[in-house]
N, C-alpha and C positions, 0 to 999 in steps of 0.2 A: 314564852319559853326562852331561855336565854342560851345563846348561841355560843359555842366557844371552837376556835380552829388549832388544830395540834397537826405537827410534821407524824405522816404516817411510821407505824412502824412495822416492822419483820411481819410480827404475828396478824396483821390490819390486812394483810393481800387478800383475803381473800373476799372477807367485808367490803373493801375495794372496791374487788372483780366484781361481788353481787351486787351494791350501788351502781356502778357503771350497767351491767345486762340489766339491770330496771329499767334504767332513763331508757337504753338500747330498744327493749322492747315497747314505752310508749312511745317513740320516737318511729318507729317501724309501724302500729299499731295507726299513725297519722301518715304513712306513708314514706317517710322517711328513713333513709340509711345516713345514720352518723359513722357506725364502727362495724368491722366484720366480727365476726364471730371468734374470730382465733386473737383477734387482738384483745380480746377482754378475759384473755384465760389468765389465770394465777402466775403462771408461766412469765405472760407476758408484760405484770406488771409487776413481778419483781423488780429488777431495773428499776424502775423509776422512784420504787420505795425505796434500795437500798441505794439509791442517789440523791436522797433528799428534796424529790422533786415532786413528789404527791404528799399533800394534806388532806387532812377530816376535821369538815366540821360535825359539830356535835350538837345536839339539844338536850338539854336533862338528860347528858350524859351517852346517849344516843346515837351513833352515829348515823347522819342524815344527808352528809352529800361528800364530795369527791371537790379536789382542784388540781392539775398539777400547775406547778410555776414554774419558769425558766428565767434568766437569764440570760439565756443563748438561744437565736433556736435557728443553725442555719439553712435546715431540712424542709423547713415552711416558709419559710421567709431568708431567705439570702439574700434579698436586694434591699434590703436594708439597715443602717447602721443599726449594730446590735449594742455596742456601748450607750445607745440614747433608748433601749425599750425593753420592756420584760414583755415574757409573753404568759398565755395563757390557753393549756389545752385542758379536756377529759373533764370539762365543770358540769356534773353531775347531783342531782340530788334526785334520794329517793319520793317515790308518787305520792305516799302520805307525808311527805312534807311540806309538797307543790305547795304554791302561792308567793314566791318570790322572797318572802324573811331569808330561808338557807341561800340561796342563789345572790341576792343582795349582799350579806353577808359575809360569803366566799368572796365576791368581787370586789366590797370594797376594803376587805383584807388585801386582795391583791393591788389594787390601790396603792395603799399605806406602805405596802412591801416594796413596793414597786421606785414608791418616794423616797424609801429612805433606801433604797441603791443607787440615789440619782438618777435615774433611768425620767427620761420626759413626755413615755408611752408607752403604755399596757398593749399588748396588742392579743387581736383574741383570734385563734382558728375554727372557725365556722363552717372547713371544708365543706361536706355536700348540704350544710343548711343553706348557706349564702354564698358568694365570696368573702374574704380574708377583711375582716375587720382590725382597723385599727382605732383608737381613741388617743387622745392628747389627754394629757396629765393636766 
């Protein structure tokens, strides 16, 4: 199936929010809390759509997972130069997608995105999965 990633838009929040409470709920389902519950309301990602900060990837047209990207992020990471990294939250894809293609996909888009801002690290928030992961471009 071929992949393709587009800047979220307006009428996308809500498909969004329902990608996101997918992953949410198997993510809880393994024991796990990524997001509450009020963070994945419509509500709450507007913001970040009409910031140009959440993407959809797509399969045969499809939408099948979430990313947002930043430039900045000094809410998570303040101790670090932001002009050398992009960061990367809410990377999401839905359960019948699982297997890594969408997820690969989204990240090494954010990659490429990442390289051509100059930027010489992705850096990815893993809140309550791990601590704060970074990677080297």
């Amino acid at each position: 199936m071929p992949t393709s990633i587009r800047i979220a838009a307006h009428e996308d929040i809500e498909g969004v929010a329902e990608i996101l409470r997918d992953a949410a709920r198997w993510l809880e389902k393994k024991g796990l809390v990524m997001w509450r519950d009020d963070e994945l309301q419509p509500s709450r990602i507007t913001a970040d759509v009409d910031g140009g900060l959440l993407f959809i990837a797509e399969s045969d047209g499809e939408p099948a997972g979430v990313i947002k990207f930043q430039l900045e992020d000094l809410l998570f990471w303040p101790d670090v130069a932001q002009e050398r990294s992009a960061f990367v939250h809410r990377l999401a894809v839905r359960r019948r997608f699982a297997g890594g293609e969408i997820s690969s996909a989204l990240l090494s888009w954010a990659v490429g995105r990442a390289h051509a801002a100059g930027r010489d690290y992705l850096r990815l928030d893993l809140r309550s999965l791990t601590s704060q992961t970074a990677g080297s471009l």
